[in-house]
C-alpha positions in Angstrom: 85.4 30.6 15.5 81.9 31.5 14.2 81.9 27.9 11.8 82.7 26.0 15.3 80.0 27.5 17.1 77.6 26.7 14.4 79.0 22.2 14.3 79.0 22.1 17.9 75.5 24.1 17.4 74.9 21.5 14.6 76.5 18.2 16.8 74.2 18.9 20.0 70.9 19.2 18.0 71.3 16.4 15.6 72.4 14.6 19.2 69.1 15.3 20.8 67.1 14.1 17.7 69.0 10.4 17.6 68.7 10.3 21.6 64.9 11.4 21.2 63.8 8.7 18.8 65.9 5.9 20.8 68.7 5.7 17.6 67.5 4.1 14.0 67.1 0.6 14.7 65.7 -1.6 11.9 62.3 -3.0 11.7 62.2 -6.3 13.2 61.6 -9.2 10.9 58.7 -10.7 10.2 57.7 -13.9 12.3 61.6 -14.1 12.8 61.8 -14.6 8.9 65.0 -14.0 6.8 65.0 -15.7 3.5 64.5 -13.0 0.9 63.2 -13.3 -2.4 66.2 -14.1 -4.9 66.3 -17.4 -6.9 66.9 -20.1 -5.3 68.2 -23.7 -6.7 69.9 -26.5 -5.9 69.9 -30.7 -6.1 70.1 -33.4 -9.1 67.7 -34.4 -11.8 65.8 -37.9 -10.7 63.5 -40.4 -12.5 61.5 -40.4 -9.4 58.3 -39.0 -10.6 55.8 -36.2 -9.0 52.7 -37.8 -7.4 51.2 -35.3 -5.8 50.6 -31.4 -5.5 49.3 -29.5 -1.8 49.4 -26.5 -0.3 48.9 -25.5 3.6 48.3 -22.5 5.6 50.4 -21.5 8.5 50.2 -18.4 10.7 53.8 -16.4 9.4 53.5 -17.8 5.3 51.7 -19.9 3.1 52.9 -23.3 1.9 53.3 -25.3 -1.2 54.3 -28.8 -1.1 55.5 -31.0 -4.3 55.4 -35.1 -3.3 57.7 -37.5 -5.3 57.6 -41.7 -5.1 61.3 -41.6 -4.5 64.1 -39.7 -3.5 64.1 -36.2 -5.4 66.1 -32.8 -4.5 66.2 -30.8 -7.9 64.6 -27.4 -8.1 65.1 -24.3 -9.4 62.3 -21.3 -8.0 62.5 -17.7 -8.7 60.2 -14.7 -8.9 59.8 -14.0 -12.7 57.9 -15.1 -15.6 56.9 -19.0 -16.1 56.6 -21.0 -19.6 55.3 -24.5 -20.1 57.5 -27.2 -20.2 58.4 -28.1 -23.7 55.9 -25.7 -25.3 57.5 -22.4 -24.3 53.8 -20.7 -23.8 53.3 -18.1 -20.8 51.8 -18.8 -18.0 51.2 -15.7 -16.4 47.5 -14.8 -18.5 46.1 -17.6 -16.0 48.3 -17.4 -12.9 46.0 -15.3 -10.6 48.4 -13.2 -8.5 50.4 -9.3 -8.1 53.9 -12.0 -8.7 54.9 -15.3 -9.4 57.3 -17.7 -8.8 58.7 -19.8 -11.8 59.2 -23.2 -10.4 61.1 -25.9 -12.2 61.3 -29.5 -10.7 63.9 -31.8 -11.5 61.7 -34.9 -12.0 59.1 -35.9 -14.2 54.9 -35.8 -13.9 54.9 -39.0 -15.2 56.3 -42.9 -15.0 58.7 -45.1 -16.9 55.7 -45.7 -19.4 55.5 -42.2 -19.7 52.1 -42.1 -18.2 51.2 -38.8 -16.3 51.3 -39.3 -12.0 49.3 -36.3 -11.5 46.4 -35.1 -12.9 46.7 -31.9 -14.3 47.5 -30.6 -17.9 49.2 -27.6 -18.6 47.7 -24.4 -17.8 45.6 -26.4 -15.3 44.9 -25.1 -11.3 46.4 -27.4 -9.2 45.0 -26.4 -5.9 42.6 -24.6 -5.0 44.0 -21.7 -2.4 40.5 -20.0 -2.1 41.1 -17.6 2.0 44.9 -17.9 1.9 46.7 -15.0 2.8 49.9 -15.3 -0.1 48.7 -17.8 -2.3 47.1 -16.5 -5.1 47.3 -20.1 -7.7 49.5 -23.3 -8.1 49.0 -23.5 -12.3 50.9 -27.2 -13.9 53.4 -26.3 -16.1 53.5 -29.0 -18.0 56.3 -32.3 -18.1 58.9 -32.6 -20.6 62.1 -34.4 -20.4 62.7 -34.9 -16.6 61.6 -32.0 -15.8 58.4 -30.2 -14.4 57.5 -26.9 -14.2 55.0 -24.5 -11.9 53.9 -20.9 -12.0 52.9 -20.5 -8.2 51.0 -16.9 -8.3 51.4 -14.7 -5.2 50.6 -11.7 -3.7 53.3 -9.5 -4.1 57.2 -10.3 -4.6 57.4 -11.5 -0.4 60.0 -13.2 1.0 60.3 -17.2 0.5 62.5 -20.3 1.0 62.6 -23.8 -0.7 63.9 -26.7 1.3 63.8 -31.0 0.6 62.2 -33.2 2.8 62.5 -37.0 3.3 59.5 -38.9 3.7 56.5 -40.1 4.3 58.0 -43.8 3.9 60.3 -43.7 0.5 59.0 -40.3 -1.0 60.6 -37.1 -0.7 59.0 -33.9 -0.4 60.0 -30.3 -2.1 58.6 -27.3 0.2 57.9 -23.9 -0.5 56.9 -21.2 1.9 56.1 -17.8 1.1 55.9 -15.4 4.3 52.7 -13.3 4.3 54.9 -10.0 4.6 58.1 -8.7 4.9 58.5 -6.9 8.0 56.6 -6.8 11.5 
């Protein structure tokens, strides 16, 4: 008798703290953001090359955008360490950022004479991110055999998502956003 006194004692107080707080809900997410952060990969190698290398800022994440004269839909991004394409060096003692994100494109830097279509060698900063609120650096990984790699420095491990895009014209477009935080 004295043990069911002291549940129902138990019951009606533990009661009155979930109806006090309103219940455990969940923090909502983050600008409606639900990607995560695990690896994400998918498409075909291409011969279509990279041309070009930008970034953008938005008001829920930060952007990184990988332009290619042609079709292209072959990635592979996770959070982890990065190595240049062919050399096997680190990246990370110039990535500038708390993570990164190892980035590996399924096309080449360079054209059917084996000529480079960007700019950049490896260990190079390819763009400059200077006030954004994720980005930390975008660092060229180097080209070698079809494919091209990034180390994209961050913040902190946050939440992101990679998706293709058609256009402008023939080119195709490989995004990456990274939300600024996790929760709101």
């Amino acid at each position: 008798m004295r043990l069911r006194r002291t549940l129902l004692a138990l019951v009606v107080v533990l009661g009155g703290l979930v109806a006090g707080t309103g219940g455990a809900t969940a923090a909502a997410p983050y600008c409606g953001i639900t990607w995560g952060s695990t690896a994400r990969s998918a498409g075909n190698l291409s011969g279509n090359p990279l041309i070009e290398v930008r970034t953008g800022r938005h008001d829920c994440w930060d952007r990184v955008v990988f332009e290619f004269a042609g079709p292209a839909d072959g990635y592979s991004v996770a959070y982890g360490e990065t190595y240049t394409e062919g050399q096997g060096l680190a990246l990370s003692p110039y990535t500038a950022g708390g993570a990164l994100l190892s980035v590996s494109l399924r096309a080449p830097a360079y054209d059917d004479a084996h000529l480079a279509t960007v700019p950049y060698r490896a260990g190079e900063h390819a763009a400059t991110v200077l006030g954004y609120r994720t980005l930390r650096d975008v660092v060229f990984g180097g080209s070698f055999e079809g494919y091209t790699t990034f180390a994209v420095g961050v913040r902190a491990r946050l939440p992101f998502r990679v998706f293709v895009l058609s256009g402008p014209g023939t080119h195709s477009r490989i995004v990456i956003d990274v939300a600024h935080q996790w929760q709101a």
